[in-house]
PQR file of N, CA, C, O and H, with PARSE charges and radii, in Angstrom:
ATOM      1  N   UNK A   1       0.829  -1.197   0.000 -0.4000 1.5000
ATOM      2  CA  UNK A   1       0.000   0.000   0.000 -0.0000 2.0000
ATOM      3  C   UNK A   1       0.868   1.253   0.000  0.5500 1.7000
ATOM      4  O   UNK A   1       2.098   1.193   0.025 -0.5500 1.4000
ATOM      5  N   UNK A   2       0.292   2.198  -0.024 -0.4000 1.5000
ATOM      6  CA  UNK A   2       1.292   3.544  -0.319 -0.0000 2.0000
ATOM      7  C   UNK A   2       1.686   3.793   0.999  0.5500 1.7000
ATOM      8  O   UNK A   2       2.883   4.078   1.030 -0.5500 1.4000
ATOM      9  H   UNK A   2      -0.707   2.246  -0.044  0.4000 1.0000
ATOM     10  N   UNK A   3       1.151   3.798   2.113 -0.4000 1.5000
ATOM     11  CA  UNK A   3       2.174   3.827   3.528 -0.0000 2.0000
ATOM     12  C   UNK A   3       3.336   3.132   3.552  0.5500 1.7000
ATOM     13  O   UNK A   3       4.413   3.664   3.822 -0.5500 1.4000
ATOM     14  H   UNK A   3       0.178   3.566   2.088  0.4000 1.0000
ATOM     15  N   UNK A   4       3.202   1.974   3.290 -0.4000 1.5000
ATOM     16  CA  UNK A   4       4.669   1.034   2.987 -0.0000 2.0000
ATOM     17  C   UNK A   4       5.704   1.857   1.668  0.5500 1.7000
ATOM     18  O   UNK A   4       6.918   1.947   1.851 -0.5500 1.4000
ATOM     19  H   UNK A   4       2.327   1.541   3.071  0.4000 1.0000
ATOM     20  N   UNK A   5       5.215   2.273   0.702 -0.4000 1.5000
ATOM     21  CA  UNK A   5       6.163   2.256  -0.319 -0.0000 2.0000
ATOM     22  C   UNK A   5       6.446   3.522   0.235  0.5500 1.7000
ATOM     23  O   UNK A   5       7.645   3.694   0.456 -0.5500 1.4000
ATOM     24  H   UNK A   5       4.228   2.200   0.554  0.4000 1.0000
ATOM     25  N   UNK A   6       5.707   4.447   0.522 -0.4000 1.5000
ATOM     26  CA  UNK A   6       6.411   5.584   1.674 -0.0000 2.0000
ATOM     27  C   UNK A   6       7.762   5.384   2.126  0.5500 1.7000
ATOM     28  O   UNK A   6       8.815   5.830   1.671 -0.5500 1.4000
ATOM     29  H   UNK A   6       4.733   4.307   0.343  0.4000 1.0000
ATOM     30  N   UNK A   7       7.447   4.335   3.490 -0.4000 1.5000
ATOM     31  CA  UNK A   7       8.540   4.332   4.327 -0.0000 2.0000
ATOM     32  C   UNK A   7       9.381   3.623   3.541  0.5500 1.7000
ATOM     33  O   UNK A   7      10.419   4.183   3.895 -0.5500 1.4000
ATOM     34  H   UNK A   7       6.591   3.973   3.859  0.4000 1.0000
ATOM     35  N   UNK A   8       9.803   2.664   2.589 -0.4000 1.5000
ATOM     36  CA  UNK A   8      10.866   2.323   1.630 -0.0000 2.0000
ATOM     37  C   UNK A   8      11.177   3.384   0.998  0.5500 1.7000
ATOM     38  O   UNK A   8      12.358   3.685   1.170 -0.5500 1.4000
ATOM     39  H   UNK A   8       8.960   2.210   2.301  0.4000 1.0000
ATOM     40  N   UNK A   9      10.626   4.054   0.359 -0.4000 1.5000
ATOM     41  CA  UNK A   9      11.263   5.637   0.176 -0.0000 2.0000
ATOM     42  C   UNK A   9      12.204   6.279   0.720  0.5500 1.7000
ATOM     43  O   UNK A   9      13.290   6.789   0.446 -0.5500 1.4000
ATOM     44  H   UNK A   9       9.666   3.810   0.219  0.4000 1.0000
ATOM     45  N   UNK A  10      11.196   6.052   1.938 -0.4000 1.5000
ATOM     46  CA  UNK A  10      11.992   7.036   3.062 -0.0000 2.0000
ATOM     47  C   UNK A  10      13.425   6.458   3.292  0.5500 1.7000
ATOM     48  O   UNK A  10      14.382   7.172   2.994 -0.5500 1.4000
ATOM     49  H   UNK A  10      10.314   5.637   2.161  0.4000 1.0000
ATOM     50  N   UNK A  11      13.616   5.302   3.766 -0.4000 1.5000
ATOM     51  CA  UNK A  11      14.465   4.473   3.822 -0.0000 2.0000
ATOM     52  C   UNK A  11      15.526   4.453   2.772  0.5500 1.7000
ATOM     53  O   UNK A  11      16.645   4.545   3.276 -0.5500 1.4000
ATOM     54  H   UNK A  11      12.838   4.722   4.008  0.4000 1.0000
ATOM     55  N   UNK A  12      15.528   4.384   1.787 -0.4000 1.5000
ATOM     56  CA  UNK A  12      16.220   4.880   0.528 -0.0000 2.0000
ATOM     57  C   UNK A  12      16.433   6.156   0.188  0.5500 1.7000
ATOM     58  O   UNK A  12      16.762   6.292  -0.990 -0.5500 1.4000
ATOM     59  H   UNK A  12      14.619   4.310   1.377  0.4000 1.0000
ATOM     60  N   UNK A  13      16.355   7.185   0.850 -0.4000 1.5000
ATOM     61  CA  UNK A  13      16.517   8.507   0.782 -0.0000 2.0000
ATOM     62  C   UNK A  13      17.529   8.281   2.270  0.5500 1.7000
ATOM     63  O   UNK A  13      18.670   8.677   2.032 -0.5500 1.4000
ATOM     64  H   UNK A  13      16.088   7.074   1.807  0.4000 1.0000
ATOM     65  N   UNK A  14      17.458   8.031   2.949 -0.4000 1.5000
ATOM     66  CA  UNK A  14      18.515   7.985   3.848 -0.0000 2.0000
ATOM     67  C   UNK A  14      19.678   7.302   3.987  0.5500 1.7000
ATOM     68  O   UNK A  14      20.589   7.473   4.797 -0.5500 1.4000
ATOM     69  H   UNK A  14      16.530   7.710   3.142  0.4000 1.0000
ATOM     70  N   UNK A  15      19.526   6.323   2.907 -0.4000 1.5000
ATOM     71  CA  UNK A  15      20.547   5.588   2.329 -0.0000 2.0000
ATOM     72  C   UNK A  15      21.694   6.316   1.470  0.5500 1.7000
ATOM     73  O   UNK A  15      22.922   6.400   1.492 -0.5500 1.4000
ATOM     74  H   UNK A  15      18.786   6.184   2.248  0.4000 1.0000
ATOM     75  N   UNK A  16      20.633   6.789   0.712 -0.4000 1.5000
ATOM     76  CA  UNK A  16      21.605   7.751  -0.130 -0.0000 2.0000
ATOM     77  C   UNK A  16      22.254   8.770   0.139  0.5500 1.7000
ATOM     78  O   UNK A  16      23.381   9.021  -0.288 -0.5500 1.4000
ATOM     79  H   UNK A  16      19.636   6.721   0.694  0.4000 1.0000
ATOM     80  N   UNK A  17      21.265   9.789   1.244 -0.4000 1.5000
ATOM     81  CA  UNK A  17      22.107  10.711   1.684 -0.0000 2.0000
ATOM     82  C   UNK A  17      23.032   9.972   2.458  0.5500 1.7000
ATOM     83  O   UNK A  17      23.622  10.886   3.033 -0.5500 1.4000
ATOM     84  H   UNK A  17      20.349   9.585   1.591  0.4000 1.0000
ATOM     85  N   UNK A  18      23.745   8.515   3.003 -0.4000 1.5000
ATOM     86  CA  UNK A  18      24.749   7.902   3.209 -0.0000 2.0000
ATOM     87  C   UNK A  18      25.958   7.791   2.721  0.5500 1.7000
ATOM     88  O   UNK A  18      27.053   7.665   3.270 -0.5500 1.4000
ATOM     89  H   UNK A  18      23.265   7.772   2.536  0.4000 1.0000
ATOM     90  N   UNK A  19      25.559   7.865   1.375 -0.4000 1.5000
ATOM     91  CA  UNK A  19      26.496   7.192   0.355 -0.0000 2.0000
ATOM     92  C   UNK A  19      27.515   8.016  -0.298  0.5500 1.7000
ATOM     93  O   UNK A  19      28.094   8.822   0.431 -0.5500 1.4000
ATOM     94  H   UNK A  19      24.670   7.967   0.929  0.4000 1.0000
ATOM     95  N   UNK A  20      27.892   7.961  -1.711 -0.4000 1.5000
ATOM     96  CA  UNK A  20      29.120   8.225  -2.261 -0.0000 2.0000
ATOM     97  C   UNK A  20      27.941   9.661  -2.567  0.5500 1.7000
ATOM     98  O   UNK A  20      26.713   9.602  -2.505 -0.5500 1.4000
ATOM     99  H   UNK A  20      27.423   7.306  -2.304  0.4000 1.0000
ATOM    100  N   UNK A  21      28.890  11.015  -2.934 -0.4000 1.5000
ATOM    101  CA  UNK A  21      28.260  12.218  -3.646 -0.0000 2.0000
ATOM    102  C   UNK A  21      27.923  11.821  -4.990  0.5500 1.7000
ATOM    103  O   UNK A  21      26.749  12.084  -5.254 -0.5500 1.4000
ATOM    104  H   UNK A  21      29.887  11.063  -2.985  0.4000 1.0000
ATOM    105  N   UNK A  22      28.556  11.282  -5.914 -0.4000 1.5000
ATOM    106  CA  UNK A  22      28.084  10.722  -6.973 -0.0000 2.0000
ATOM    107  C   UNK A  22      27.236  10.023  -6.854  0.5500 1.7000
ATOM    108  O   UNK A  22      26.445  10.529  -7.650 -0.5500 1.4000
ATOM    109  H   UNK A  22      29.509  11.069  -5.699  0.4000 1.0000
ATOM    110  N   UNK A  23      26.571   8.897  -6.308 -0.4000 1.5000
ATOM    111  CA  UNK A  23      25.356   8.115  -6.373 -0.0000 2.0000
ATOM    112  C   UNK A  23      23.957   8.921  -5.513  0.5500 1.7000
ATOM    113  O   UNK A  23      22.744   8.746  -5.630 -0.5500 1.4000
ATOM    114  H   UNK A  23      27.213   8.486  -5.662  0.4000 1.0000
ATOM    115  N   UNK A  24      24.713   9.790  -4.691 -0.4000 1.5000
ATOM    116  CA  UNK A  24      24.138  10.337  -3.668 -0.0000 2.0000
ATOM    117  C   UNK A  24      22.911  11.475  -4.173  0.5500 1.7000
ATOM    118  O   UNK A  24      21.788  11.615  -3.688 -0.5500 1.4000
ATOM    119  H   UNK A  24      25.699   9.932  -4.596  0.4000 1.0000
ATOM    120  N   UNK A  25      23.393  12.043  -5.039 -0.4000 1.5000
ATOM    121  CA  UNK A  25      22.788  13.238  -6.065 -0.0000 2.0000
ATOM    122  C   UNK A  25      21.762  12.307  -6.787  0.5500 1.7000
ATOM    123  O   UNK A  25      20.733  12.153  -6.129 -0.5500 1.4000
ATOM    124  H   UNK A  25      24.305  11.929  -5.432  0.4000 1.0000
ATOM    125  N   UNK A  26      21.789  11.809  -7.694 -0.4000 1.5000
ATOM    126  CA  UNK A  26      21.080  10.769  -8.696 -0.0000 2.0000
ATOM    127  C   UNK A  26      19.576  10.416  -7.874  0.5500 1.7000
ATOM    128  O   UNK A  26      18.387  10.615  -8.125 -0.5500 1.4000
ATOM    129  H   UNK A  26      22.625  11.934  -8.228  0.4000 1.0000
ATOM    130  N   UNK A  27      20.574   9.601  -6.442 -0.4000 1.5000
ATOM    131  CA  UNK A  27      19.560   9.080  -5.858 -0.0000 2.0000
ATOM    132  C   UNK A  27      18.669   9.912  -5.001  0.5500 1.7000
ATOM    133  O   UNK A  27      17.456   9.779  -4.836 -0.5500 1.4000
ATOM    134  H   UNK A  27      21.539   9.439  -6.239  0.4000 1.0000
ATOM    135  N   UNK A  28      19.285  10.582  -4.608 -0.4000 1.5000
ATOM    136  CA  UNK A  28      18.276  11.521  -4.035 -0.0000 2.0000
ATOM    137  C   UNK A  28      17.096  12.481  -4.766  0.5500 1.7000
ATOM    138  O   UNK A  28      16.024  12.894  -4.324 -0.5500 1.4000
ATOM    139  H   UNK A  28      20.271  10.689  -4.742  0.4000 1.0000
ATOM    140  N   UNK A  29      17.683  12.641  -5.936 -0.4000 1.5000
ATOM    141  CA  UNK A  29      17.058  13.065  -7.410 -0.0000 2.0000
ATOM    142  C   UNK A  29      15.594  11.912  -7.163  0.5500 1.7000
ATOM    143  O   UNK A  29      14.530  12.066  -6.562 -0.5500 1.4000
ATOM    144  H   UNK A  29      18.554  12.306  -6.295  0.4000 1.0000
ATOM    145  N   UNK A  30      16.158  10.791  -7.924 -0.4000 1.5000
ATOM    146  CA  UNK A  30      14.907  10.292  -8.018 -0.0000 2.0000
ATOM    147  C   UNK A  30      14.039  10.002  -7.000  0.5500 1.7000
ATOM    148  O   UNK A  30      12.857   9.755  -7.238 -0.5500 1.4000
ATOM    149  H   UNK A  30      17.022  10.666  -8.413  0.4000 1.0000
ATOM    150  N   UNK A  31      14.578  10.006  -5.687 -0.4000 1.5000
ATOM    151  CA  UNK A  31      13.425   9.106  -4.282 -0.0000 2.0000
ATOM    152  C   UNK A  31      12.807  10.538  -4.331  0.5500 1.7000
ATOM    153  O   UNK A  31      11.591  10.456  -4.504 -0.5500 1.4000
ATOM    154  H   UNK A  31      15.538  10.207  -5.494  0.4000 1.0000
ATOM    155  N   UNK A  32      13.391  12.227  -4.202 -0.4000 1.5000
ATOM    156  CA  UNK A  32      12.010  12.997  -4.518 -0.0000 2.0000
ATOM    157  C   UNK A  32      11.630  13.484  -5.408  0.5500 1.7000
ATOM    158  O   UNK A  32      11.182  14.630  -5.451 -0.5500 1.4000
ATOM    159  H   UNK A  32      14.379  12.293  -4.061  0.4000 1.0000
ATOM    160  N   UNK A  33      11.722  12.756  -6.267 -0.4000 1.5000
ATOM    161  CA  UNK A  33      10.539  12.768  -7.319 -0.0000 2.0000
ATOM    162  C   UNK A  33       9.345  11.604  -6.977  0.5500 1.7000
ATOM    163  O   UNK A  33       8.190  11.996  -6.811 -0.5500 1.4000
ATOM    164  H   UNK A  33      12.086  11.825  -6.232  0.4000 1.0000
ATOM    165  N   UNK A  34       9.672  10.152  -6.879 -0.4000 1.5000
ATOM    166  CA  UNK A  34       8.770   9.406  -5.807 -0.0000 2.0000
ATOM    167  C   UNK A  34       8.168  10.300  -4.996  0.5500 1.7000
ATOM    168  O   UNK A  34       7.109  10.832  -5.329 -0.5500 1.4000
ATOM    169  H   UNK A  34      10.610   9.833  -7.014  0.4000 1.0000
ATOM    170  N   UNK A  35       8.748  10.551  -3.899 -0.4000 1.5000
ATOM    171  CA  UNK A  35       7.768  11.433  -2.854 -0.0000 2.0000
ATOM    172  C   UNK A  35       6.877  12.042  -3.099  0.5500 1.7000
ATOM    173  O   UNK A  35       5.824  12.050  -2.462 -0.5500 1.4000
ATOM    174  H   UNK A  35       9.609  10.119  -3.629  0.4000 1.0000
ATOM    175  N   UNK A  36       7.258  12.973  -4.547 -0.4000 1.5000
ATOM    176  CA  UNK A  36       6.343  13.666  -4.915 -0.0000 2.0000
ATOM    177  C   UNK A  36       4.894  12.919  -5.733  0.5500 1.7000
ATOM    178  O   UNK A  36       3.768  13.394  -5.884 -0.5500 1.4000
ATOM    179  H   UNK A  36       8.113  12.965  -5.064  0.4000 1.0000
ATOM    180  N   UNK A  37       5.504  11.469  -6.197 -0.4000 1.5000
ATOM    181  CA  UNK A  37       4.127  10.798  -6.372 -0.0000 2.0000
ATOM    182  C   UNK A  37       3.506  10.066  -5.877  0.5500 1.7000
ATOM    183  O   UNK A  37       2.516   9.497  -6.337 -0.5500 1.4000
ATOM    184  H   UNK A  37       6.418  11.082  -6.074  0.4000 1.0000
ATOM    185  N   UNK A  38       4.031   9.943  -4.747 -0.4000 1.5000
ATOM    186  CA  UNK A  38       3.525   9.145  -3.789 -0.0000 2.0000
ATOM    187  C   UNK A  38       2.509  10.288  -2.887  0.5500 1.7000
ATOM    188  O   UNK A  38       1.278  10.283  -2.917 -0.5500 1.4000
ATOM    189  H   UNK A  38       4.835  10.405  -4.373  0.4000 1.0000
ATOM    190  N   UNK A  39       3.246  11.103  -2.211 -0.4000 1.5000
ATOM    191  CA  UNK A  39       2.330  12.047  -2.072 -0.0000 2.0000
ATOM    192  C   UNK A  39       1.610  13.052  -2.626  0.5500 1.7000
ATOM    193  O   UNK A  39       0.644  13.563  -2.059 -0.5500 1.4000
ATOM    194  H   UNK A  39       4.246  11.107  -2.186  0.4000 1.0000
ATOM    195  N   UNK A  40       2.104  13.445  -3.937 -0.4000 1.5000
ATOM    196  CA  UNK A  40       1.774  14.733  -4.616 -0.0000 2.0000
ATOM    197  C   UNK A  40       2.144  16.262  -4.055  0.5500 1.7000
ATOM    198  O   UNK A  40       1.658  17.380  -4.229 -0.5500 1.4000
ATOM    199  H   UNK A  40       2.888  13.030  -4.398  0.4000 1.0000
ATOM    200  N   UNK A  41       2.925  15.882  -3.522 -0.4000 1.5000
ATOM    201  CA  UNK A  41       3.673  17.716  -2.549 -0.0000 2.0000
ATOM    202  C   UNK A  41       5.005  17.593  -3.195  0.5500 1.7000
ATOM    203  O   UNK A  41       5.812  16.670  -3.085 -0.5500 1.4000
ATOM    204  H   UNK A  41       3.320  14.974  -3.381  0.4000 1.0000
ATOM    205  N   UNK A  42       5.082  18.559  -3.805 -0.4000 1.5000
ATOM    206  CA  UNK A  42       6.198  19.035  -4.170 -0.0000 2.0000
ATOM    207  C   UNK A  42       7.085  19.652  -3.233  0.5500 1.7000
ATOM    208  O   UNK A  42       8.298  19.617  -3.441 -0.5500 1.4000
ATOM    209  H   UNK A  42       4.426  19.309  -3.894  0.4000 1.0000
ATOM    210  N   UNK A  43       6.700  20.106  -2.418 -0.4000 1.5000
ATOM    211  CA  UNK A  43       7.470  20.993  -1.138 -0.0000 2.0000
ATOM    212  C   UNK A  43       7.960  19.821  -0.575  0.5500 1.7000
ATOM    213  O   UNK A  43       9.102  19.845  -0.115 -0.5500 1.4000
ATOM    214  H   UNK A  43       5.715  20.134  -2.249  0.4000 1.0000
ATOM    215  N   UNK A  44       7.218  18.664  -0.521 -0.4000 1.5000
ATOM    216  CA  UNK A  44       8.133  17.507   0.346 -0.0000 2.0000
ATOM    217  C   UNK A  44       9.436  16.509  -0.377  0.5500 1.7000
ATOM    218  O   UNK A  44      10.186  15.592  -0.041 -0.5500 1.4000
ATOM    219  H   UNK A  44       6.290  18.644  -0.894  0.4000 1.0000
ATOM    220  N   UNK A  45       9.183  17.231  -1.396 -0.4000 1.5000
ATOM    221  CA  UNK A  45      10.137  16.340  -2.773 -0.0000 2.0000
ATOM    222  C   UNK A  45      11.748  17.330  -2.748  0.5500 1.7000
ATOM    223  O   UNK A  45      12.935  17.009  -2.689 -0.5500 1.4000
ATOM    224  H   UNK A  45       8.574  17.976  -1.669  0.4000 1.0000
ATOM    225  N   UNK A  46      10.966  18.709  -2.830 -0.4000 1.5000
ATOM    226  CA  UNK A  46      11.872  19.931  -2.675 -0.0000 2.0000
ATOM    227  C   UNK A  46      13.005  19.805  -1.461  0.5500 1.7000
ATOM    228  O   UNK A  46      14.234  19.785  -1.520 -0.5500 1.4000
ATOM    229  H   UNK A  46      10.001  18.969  -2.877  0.4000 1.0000
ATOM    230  N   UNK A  47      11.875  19.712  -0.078 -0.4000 1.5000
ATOM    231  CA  UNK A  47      12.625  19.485   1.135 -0.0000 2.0000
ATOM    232  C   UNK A  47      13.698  18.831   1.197  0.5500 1.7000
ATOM    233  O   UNK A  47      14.734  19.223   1.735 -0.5500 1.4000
ATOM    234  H   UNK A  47      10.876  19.729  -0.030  0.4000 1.0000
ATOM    235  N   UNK A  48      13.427  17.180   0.332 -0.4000 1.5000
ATOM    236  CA  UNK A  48      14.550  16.230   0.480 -0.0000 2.0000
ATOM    237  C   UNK A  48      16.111  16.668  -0.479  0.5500 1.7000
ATOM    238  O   UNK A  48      17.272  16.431  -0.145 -0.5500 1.4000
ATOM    239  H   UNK A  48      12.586  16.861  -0.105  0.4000 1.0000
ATOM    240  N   UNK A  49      15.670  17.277  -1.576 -0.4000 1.5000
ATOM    241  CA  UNK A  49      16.796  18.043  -2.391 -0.0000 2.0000
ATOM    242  C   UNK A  49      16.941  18.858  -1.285  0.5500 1.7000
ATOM    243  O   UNK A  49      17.729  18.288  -0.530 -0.5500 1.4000
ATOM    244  H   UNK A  49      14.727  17.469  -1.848  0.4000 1.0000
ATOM    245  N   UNK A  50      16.569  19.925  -0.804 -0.4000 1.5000
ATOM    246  CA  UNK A  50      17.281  20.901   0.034 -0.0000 2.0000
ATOM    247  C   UNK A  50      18.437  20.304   1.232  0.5500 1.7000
ATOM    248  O   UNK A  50      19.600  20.634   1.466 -0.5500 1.4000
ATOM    249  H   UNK A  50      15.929  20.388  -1.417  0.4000 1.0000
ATOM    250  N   UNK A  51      17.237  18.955   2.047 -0.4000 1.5000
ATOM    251  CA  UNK A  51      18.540  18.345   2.968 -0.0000 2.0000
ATOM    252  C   UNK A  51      20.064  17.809   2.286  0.5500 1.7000
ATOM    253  O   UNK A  51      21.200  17.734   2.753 -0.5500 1.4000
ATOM    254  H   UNK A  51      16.292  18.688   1.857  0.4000 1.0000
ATOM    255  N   UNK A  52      19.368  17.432   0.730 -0.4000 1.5000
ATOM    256  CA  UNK A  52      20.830  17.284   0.540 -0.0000 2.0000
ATOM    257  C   UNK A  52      21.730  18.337   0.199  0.5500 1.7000
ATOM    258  O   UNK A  52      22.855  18.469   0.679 -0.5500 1.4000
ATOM    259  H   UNK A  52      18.444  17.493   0.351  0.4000 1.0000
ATOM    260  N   UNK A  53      21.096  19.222  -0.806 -0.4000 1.5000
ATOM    261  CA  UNK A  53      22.292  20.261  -0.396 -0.0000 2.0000
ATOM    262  C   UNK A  53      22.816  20.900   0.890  0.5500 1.7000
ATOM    263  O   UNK A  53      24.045  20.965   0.911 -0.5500 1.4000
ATOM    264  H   UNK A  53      20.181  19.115  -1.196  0.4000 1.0000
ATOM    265  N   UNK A  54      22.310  21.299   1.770 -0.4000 1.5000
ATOM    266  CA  UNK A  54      22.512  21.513   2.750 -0.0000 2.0000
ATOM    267  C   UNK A  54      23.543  20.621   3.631  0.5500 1.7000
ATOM    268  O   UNK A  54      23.955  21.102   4.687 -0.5500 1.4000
ATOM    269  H   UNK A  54      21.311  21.246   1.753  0.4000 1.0000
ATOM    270  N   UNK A  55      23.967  19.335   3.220 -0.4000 1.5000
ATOM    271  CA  UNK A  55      24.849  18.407   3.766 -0.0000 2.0000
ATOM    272  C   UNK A  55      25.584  17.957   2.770  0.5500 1.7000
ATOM    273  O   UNK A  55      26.496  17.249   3.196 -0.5500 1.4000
ATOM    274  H   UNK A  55      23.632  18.945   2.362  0.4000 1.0000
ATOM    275  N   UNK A  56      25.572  18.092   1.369 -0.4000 1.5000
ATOM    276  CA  UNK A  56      26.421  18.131   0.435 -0.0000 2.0000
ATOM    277  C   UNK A  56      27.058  18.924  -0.328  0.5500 1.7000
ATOM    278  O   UNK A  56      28.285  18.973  -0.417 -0.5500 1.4000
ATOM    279  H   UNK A  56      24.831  18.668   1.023  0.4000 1.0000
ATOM    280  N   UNK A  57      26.090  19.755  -1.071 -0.4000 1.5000
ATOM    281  CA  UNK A  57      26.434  20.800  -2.316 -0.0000 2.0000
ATOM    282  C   UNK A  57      26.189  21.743  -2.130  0.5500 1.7000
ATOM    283  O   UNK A  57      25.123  22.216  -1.735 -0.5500 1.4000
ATOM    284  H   UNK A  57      25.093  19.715  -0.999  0.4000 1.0000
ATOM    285  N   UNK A  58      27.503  22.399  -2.477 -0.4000 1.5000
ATOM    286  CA  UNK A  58      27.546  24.158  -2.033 -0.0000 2.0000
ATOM    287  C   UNK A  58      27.205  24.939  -3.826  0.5500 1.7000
ATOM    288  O   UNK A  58      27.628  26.076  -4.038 -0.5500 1.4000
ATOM    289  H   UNK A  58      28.368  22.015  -2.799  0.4000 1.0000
ATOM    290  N   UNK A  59      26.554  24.291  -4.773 -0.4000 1.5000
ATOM    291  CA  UNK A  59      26.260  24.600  -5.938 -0.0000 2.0000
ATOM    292  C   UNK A  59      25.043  25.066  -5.783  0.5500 1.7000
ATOM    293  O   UNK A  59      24.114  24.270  -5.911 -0.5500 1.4000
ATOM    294  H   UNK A  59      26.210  23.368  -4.601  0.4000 1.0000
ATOM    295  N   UNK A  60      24.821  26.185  -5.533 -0.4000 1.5000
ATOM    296  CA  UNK A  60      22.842  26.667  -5.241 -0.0000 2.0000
ATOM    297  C   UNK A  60      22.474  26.592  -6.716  0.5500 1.7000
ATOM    298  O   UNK A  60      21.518  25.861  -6.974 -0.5500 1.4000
ATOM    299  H   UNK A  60      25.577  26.832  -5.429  0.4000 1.0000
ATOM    300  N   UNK A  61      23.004  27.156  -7.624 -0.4000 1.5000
ATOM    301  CA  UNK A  61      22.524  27.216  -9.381 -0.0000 2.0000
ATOM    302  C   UNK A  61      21.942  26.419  -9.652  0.5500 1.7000
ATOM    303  O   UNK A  61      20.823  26.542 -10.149 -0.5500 1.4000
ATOM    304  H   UNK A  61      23.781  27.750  -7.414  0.4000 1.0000
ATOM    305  N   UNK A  62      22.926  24.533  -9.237 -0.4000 1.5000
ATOM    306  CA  UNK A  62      23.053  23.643 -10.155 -0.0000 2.0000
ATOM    307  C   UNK A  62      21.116  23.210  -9.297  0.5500 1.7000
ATOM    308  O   UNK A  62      20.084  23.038  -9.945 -0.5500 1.4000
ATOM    309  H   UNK A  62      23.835  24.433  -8.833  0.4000 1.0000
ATOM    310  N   UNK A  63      21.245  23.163  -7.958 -0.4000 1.5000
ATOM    311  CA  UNK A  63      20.120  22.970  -7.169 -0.0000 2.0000
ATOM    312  C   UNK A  63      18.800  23.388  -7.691  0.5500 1.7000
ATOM    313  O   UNK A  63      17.859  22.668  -8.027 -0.5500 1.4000
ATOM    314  H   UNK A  63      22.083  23.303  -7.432  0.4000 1.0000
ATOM    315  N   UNK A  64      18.915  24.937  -7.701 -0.4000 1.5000
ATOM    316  CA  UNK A  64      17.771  25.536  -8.447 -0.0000 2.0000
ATOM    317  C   UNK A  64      17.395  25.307  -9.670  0.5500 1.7000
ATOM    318  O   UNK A  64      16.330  25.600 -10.213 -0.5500 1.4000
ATOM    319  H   UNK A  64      19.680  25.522  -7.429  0.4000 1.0000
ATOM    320  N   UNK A  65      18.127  24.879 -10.001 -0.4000 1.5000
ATOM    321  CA  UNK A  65      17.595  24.206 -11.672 -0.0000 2.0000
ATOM    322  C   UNK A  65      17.192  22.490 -11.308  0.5500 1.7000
ATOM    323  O   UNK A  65      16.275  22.346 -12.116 -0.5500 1.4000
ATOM    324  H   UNK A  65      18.993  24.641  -9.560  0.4000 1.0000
ATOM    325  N   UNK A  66      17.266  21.719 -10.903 -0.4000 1.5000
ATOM    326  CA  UNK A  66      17.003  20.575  -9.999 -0.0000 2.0000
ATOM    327  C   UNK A  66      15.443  20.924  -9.749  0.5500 1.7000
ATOM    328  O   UNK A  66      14.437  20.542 -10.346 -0.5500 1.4000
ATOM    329  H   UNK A  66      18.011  21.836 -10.246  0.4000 1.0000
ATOM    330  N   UNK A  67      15.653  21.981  -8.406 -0.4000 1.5000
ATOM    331  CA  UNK A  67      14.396  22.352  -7.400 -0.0000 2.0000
ATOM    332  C   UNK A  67      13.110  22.863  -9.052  0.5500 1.7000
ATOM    333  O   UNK A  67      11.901  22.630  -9.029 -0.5500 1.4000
ATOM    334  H   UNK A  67      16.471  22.291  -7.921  0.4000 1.0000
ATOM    335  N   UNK A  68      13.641  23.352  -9.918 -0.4000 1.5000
ATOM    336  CA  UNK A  68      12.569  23.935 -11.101 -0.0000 2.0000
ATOM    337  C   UNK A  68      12.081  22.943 -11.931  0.5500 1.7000
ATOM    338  O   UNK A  68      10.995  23.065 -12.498 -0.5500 1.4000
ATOM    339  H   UNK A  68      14.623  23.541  -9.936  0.4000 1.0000
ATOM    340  N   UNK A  69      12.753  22.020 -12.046 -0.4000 1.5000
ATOM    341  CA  UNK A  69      12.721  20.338 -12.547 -0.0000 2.0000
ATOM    342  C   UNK A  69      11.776  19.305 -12.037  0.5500 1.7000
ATOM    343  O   UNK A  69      11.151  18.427 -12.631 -0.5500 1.4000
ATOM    344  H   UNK A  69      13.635  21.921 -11.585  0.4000 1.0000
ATOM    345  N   UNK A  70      11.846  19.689 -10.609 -0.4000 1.5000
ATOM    346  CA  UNK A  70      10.789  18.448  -9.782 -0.0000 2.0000
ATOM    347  C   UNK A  70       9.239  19.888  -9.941  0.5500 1.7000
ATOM    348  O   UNK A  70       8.097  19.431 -10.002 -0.5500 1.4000
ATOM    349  H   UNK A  70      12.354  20.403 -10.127  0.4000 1.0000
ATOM    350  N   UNK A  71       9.395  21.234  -9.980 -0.4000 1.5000
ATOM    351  CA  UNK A  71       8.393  21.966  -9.794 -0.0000 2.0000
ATOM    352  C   UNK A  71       7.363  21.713 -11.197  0.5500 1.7000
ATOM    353  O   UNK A  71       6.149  21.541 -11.085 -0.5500 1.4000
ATOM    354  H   UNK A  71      10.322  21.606  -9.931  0.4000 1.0000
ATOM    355  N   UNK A  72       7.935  21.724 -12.233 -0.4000 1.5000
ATOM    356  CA  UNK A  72       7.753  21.321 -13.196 -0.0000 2.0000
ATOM    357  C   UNK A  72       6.639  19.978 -13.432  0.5500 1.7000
ATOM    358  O   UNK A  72       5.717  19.941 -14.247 -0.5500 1.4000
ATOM    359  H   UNK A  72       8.921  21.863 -12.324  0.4000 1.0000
ATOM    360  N   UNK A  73       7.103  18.765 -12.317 -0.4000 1.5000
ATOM    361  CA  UNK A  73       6.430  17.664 -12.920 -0.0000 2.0000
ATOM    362  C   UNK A  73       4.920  17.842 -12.529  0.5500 1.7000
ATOM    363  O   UNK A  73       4.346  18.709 -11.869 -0.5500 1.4000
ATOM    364  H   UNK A  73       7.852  18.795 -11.655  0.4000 1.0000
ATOM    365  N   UNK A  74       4.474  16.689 -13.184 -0.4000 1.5000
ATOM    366  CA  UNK A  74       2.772  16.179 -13.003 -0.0000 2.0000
ATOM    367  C   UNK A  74       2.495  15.158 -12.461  0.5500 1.7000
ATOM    368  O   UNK A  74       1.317  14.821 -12.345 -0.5500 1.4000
ATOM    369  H   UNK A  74       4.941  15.985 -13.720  0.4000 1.0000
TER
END
């Protein structure tokens, strides 16, 4: 059910923010975009890009074009 694929989400978003910066970006890329269809909030898809920059990437540009990318979807 979507509560479960939630928390595997979730779970995989914390994985990644674990991991190498190269896999770390990608993956965090795609789990919020999930979020965002799992829940349909973009602000909660956004959030998870923000924690990662905020603990990874000092590139705000490359982010904001990212953050305009997930704003973008349907």
């Amino acid at each position: 059910d979507q509560s479960t694929l939630k928390e595997i989400v979730e779970s995989k978003i914390n994985e990644a923010l674990n991991g190498t910066i190269a896999v770390k970006y990608a993956d965090v890329l795609n789990y919020a975009k999930m979020v965002y269809r799992l829940d349909g909030s973009k602000e909660e898809a956004i959030k998870i890009l923000r924690l990662w920059q905020k603990k990874f990437s000092k590139d705000e540009q490359f982010v904001e074009l990212i953050e305009r990318e997930i704003r973008k979807l349907n």
